[in-house]
C-alpha angles and dihedrals in degrees: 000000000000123000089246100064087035094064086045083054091050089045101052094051092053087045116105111231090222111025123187108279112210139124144240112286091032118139103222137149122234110215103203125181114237126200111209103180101302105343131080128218144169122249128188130217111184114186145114119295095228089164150032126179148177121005146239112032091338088064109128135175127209116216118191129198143165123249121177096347091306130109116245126190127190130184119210118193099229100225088045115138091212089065103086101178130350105212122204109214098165135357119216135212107250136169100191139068093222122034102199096136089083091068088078087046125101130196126328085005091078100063113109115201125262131254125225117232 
């Protein structure tokens, strides 16, 4: 076997079999499970999608919020374990892959509109 199909091998087992479909400019929380010595919990992050990048079990999303009057990014990797759900509150109309222009933006300036279902 050559490296190549042994790291597809190793993909495909870390791979989720559904993972959370949504898009770019969509308003979703991340519930993460958090180990704090010997107890789990569930933490959630609520924020924009403004990127996705890579793909197969590399594939990773990028949600942005505003905490205290400060921007906070954070990057997930898609296929992680730790994720536990990726809920979709609100999808926004949107005409670009990456939204990083929000991150100049400040208050009501960062609202994106809404899309109809």
């Amino acid at each position: 076997m050559s490296q190549q199909t042994i790291m597809e091998l190793v993909e495909k087992s870390s791979i989720k079999e559904n993972p959370p479909q949504f898009d770019i400019g969509d308003t979703v929380d991340v519930h993460l499970k958090i180990l704090e010595g010997a107890k789990e919990r569930i933490q959630v992050f609520s924020g924009v999608v403004i990127a996705k990048s890579g793909s197969g079990s590399k594939e990773m999303f990028t949600v942005r919020r505003i905490v205290a009057g400060q921007g906070v990014e954070r990057k997930f990797p898609l296929h992680s374990p730790r994720i536990e759900k990726v809920e979709i509150k609100r999808s926004g109309v949107v005409r670009r892959a990456k939204l990083y222009f929000l991150r100049d933006r400040i208050g009501k300036a960062v609202r994106l509109k809404e899309r109809r279902r």
